[in-house]
N, C-alpha and C positions, 0 to 999 in steps of 0.2 A: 318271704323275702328272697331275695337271690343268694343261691349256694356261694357260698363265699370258697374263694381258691387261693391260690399264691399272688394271684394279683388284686387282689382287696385290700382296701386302706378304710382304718377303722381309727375313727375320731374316742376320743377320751370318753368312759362312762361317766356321768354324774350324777348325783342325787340332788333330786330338787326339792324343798319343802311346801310345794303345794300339790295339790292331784291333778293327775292327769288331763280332764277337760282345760285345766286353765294353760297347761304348756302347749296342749294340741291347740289353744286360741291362739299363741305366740306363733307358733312354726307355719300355722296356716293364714296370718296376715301380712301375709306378702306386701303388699302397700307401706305396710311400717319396720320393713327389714333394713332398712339404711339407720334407722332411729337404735338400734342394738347391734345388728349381725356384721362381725367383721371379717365376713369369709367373703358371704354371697352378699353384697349391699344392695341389692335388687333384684326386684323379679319381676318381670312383667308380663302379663296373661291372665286368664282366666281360675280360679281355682274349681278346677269340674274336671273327673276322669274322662282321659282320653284327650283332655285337651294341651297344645303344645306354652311351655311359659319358655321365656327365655330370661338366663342364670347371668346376673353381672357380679363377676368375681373378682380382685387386682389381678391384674397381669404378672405373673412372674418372671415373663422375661422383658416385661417393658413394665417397668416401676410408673407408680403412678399413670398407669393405663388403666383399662377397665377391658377383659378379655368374653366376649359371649358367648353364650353355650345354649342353643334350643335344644328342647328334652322336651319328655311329656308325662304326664301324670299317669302312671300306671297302676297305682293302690290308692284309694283314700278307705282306712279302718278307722274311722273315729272312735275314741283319741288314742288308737295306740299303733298306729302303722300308714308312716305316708311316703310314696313310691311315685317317684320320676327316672325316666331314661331315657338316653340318647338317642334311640332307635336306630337308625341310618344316617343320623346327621352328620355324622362324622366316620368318615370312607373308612373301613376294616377296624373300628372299635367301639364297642358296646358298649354304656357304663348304665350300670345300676344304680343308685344312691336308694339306700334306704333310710328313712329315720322310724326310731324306735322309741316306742314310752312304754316304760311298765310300772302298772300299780305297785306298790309298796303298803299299801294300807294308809289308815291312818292323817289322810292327807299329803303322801310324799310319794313321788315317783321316783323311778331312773329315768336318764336319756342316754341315747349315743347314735351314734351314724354313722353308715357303713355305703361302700361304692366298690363294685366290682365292675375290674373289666375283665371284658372279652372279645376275641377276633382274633382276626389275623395278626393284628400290632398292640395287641392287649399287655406283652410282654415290653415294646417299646413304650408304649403309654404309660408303663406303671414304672419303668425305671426313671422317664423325665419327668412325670408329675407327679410321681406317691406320695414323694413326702410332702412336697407342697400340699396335696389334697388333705393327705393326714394333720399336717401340722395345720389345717385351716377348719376344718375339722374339732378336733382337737383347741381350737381357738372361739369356737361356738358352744361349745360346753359351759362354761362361767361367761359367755357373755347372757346366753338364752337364760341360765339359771336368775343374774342378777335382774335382768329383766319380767321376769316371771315376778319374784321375792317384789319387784317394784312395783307390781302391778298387784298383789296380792294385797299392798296397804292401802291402796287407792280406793 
């Protein structure tokens, strides 16, 4: 994953009661992120490294907007590490996003996710959006969990 620094915003740990494969099926159905995800409600693109998806997230500074963000797959570990980022899309800042699953055993995992920036304006990026990302972040932890638990009785 990417080294994380002072400008990294890291969403809440969770513990999920099912394994790993079935949350990496969650995280990597892009298609059905409007149906749980109340951070990113869509992504559109391909799931394949290397390839660009573009992030629809709210707007935080125009409410009820939809704000977009092209990145690109930069890790797929199945199921425990999937990486997208900014590349150049965005003139002097970098942003990592990772997500993370670790086995627990047993049938239970952790999640959490993590987004560092870097550049030139890494330091203004992270004072105007950190906490927004964090708290969005942070707000994907018990959506993705109940989602999971939901699909595990089905």
């Amino acid at each position: 994953g990417a080294v994380l620094n002072s400008t990294t915003c890291v969403g809440a740990t969770v513990e999920i009661g099912c394994p790993p494969e079935q949350v990496w099926a969650v995280i990597t159905d892009f298609a059905s992120y409007g149906e749980w995800n109340p951070f990113c409600v869509a992504v559109e693109g391909a799931f394949a490294l290397g390839e660009p998806v573009v992030l629809h997230t709210p707007d935080p500074y125009k409410p009820g907007e939809l704000l977009l963000t092209r990145e690109f797959i930069s890790v797929i570990d199945a199921p425990f590490h999937l990486q997208y980022n900014t590349g150049d899309s965005i003139p002097g800042v970098h942003a990592i996003r990772d997500q993370w699953i670790k086995d627990l055993g047993e049938g239970r995992c952790a999640y959490w996710t993590t987004d560092v920036f870097t550049g030139e304006y890494a330091q203004v990026a992270f004072e105007t959006t950190g906490q927004w990302v964090t708290e969005g972040f942070t707000a994907i932890a018990p959506a993705l969990t109940a989602r999971c638990v939901s699909a595990s009785r089905t």
